[in-house]
FIFIMAR-561092 format. One record per residue (C-alpha): x, z, y. Coordinates in Angstrom, 3 decimals. Layout:
<marti px="X" pz="Z" py="Y"/>
...
***
This chain:
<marti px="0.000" pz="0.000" py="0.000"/>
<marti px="2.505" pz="0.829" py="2.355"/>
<marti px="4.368" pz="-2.578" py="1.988"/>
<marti px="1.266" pz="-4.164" py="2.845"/>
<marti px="0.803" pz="-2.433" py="5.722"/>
<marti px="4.335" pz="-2.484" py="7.187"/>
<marti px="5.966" pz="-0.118" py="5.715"/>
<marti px="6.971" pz="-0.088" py="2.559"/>
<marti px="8.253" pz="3.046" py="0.587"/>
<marti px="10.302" pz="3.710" py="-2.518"/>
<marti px="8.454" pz="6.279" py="-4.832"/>
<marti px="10.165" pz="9.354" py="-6.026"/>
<marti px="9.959" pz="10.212" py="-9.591"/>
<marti px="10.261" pz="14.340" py="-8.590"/>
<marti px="8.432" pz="17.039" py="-10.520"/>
<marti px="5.880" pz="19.149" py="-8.279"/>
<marti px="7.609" pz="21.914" py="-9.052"/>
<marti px="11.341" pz="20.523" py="-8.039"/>
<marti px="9.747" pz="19.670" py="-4.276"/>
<marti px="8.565" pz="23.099" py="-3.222"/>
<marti px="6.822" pz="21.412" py="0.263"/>
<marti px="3.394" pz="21.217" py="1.202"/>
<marti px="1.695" pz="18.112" py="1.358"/>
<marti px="2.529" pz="16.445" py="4.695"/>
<marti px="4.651" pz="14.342" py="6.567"/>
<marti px="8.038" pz="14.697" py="6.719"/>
<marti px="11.417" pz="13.708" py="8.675"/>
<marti px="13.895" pz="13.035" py="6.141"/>
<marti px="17.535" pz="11.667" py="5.701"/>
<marti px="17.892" pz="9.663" py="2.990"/>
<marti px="21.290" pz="8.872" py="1.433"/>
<marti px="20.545" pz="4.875" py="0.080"/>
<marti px="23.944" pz="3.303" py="-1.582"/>
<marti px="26.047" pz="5.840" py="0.056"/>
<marti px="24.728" pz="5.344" py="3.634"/>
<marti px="22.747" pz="8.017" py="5.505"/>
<marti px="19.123" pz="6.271" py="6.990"/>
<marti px="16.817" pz="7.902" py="8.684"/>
<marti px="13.741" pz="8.279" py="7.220"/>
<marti px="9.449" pz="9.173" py="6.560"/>
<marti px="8.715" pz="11.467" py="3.202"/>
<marti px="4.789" pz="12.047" py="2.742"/>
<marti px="4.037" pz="14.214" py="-0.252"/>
<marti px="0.224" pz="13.984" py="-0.949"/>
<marti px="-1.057" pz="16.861" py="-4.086"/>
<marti px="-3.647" pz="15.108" py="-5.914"/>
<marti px="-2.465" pz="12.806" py="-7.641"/>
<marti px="0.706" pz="14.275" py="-6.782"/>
<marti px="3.049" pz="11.522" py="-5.658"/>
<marti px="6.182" pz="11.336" py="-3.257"/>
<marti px="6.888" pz="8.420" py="-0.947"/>
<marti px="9.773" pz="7.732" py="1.080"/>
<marti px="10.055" pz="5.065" py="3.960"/>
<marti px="13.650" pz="4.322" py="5.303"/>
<marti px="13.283" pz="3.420" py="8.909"/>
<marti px="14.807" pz="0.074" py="9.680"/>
<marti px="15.838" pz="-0.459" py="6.495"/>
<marti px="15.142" pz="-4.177" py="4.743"/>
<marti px="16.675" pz="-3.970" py="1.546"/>
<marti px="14.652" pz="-3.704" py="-2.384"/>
<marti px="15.226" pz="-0.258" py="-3.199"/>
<marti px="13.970" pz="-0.536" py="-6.351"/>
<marti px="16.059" pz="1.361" py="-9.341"/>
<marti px="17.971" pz="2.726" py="-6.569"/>
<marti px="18.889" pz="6.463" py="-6.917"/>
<marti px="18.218" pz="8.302" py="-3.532"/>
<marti px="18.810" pz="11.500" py="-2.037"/>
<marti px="16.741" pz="13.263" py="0.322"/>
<marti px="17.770" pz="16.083" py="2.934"/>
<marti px="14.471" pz="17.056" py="4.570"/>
<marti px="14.614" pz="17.599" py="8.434"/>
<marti px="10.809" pz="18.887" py="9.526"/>
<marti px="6.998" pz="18.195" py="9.038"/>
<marti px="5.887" pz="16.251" py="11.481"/>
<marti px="1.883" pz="16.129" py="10.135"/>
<marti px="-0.741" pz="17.082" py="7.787"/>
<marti px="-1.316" pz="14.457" py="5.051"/>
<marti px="-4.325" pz="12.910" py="5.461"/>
<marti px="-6.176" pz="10.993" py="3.014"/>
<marti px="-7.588" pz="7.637" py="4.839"/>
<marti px="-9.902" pz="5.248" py="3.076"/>
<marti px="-9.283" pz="2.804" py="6.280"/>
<marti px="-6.626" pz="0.397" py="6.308"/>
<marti px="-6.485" pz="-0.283" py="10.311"/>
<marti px="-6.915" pz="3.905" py="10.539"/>
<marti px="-4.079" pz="4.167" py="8.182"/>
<marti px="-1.678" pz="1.818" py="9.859"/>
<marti px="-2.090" pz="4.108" py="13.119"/>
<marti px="-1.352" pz="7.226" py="11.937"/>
<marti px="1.094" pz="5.708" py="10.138"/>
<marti px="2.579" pz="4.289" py="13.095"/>
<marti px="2.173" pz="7.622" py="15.179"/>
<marti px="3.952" pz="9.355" py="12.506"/>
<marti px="6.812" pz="7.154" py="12.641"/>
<marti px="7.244" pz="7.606" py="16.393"/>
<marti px="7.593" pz="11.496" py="16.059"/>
<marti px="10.212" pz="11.157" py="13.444"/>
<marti px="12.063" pz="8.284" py="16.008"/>
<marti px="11.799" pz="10.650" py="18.970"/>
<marti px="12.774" pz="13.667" py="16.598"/>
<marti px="16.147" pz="12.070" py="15.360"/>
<marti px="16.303" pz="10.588" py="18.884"/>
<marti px="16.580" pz="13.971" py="20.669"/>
<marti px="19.115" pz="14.978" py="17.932"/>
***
């Protein structure tokens, strides 16, 4: 889904119990073939699932092994039936976690 709508994400195969985070939104850095990116984690509960989004980042990251420092929650994880509603607060996250790591 993400792809689709701009912003595509690499899904973590992580145990529930390895995580120890809310659901939400999160700033992350995420170490991709031993470069540091900045990046968007959203951990939603049911189904349980992890997604990470490497900001300005265009390569397949598929069977790539990644490692995630968490920074801060930036929002509540919503679930939104709504494509077009998705995309925004998809978009509005994004620009906290761009001003965060720009204040930095």
């Amino acid at each position: 889904m993400g792809r689709k709508l701009g912003y595509p994400t690499a899904n973590l195969d992580t145990p529930q119990w390895d995580i120890g985070l809310p659901k939400g939104v999160y700033a992350v850095q995420v170490l991709v073939k031993e470069e540091w990116c900045n990046g968007a984690m959203t951990i939603q509960e049911d189904p349980w699932k992890v997604e990470v989004h490497v900001l300005d980042f265009g390569a397949n990251l598929y069977g790539e092994e990644l490692e995630v420092d968490v920074i801060e929650k930036v929002s509540d994880w919503e679930h939104i039936d709504n494509p077009t509603a998705l995309k925004e607060k998809i978009y509005k996250d994004i620009a906290l976690i761009r001003e965060l790591f720009d204040d930095a």
